[in-house]
N, C-alpha and C positions, 0 to 999 in steps of 0.2 A: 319343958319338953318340946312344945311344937318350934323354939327355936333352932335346938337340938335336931330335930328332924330336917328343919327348914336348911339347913348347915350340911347337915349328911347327902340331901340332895343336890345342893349345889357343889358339892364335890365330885359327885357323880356324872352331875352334867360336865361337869372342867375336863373329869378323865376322859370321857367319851368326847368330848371336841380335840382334846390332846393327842387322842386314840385317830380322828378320822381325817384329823390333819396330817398328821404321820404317815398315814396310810397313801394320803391324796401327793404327800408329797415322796413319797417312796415312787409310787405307780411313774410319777411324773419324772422320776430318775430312770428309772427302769424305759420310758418311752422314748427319753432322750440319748442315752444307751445306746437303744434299737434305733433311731434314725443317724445316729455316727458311725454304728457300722453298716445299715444297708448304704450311707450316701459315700463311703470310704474306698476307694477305687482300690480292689487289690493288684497290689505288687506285681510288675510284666516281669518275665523271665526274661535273664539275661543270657543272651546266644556265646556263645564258646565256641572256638576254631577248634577244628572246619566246620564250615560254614554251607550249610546245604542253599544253595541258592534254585530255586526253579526259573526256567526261561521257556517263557510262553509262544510262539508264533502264531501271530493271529489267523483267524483263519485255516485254510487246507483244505485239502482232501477234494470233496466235490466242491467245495466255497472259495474262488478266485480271491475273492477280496474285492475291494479297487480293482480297476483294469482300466489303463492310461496309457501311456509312453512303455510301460512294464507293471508285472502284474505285481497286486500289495504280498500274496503270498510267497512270491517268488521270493522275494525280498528280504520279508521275513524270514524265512526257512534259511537262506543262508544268512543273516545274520545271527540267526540262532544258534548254528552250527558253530562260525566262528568265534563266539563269544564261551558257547561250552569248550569249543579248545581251548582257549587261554583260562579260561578258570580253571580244569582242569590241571594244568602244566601249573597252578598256585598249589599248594601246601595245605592255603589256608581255606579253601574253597571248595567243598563237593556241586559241581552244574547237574541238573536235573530237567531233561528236556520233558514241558508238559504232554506234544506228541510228537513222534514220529515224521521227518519229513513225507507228505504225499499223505497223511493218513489224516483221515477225519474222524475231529472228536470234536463233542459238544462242550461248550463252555464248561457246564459242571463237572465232566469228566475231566477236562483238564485242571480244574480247581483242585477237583478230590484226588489228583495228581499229587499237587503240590503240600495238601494237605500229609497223604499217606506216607510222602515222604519227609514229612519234618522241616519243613522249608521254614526258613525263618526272614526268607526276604523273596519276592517276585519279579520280574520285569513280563511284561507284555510290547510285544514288536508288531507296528503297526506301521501300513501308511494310507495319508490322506488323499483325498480329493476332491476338486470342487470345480462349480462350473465358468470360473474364472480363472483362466489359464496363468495369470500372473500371482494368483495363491501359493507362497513356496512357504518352507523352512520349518522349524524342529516345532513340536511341544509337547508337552506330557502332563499326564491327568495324576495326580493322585488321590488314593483312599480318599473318599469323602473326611472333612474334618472332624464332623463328630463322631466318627467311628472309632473303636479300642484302638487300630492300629493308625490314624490318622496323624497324629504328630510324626512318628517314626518314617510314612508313606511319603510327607511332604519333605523329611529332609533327604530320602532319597533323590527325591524328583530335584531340587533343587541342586543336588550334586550331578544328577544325569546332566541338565540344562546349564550348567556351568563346562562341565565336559566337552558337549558338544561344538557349544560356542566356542571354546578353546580348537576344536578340531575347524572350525569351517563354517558349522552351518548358522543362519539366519535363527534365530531368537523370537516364536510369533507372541503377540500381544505384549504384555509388559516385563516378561523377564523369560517366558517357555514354559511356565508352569501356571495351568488352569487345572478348575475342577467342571465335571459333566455329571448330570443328573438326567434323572427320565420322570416326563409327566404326563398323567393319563390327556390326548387330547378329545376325549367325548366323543371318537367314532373308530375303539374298540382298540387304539395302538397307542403307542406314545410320541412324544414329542423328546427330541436331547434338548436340554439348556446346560449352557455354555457360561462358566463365571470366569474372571480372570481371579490369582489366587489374592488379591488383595479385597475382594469383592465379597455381597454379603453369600452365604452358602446355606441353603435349607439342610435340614436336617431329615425330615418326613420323608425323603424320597432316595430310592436307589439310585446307587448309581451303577459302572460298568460290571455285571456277572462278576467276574473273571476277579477283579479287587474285590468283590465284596464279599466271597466265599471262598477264598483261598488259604484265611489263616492267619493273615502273617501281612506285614508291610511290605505292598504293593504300588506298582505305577505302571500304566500303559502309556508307551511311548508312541508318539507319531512321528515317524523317523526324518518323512517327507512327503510330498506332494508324487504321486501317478501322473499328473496332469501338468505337472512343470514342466518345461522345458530346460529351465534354469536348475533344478533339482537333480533332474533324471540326468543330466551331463555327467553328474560324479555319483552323486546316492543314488541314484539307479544302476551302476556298475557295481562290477565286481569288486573294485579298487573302494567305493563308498561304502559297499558291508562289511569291510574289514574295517574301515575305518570309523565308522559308526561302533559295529565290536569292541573295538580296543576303547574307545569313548565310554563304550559302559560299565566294561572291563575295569575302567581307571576309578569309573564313577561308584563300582559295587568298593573299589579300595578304600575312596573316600569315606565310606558311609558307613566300613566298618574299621577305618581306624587301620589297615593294615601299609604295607610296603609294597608295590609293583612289582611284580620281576619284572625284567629286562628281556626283551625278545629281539 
């Protein structure tokens, strides 16, 4: 008898380790489960023509922008113009001005511009200026990297910067394409840093408004230099907004795979 017992209990115990291993190794499925789908990036929709593109003009309204040889607003505004014409006159293309020439609106309103309207791609039009008169030529920022829309932002941008160098302009740092971030400097504002796009890119930190709350893959262009002299001869005329236009015009073609018309 007491082996009998002694037998009965060790089965008991068997079941019950067979019971909580089972158990530990169930839980342990079930956890690994759950972390392949929180770390599982879901699926980006794929945009279908036409193509709602929004075009930002930096600045306006009471905000000059820059103000050099020619003002950045000015610049922009008509380049934004021209560039919604040509997309426009495409098929494949619905332009979407974030404002109004002359009319002032705040970044997030123009965001929530581009947002309300389904934008599935942005440009921002800018230009620069510095206190070295010999600072000229193109570059453009896109979406931070580690952002959802960050791969798709970067191969914009390197379509725009292939564009423009085709049309004319100077190429700044190593190819036209940087990324900008903002960091608290410890007396209440921030500081921009400036990476070239082969450089390392923090993550922790915003960067321009305008890409980070738009929606959609994003690039603000600095078209040119206010303070050039060498700049403002052509991209500061009238003849330069068109042809910056058509530059991006070609460059929205590349980015989504379509045909130019012919103008």
């Amino acid at each position: 008898m007491p082996v009998r017992r002694h037998s009965r209990i060790s089965a008991r115990r068997r079941r019950k380790k067979l019971i909580f291993f089972a158990a530990a190794a169930l839980l342990l499925l079930c956890a690994f489960l759950l972390l392949l789908r929180l770390l599982r990036k879901p699926s980006k929709p794929i945009p279908t023509p036409p193509y709602v593109v929004a075009i930002d003009a930096g600045h306006g309204g009471s905000d000059p922008g820059a103000v050099g040889l020619f003002r950045e607003t000015d610049m922009a505004e008509a380049t934004a113009v021209y560039l919604e014409y040509l997309l426009a006159q495409d098929a494949n293309y619905i332009p979407v001005l974030c404002r109004a020439p002359g009319e002032s609106r705040t970044i997030a309103e123009r965001a929530q511009t581009a947002l309300e309207a389904n934008a599935v791609l942005l440009l921002s039009i800018h230009a620069n200026s510095a206190d070295n008169p010999e600072a000229a030529g193109f570059e453009c920022y896109p979406t931070l990297p580690s952002r959802y829309w960050g791969p798709e932002s970067l191969a914009f941008a390197r379509c725009l910067a292939a564009r423009m160098q085709a049309s004319g302009a100077l190429l700044r740092g190593e190819n036209g394409v940087r990324y900008a971030w903002y960091v608290e400097n410890g007396r209440g504002g921030y500081d921009k840093k400036i990476a070239e796009e082969s450089g390392s890119i923090p993550s922790r930190y915003r960067g321009f408004g305008i890409l980070e709350d738009c929606g959609c893959p994003a690039v603000l262009a600095e078209q040119c230099f206010v303070t050039s002299a060498e700049d403002a001869a052509f991209w500061g005329t009238d003849a330069g907004y068109r042809t910056a236009a058509q530059a991006y015009y070609y460059a929205v073609c590349d980015y989504f795979g379509t045909e130019p018309i012919a103008f």
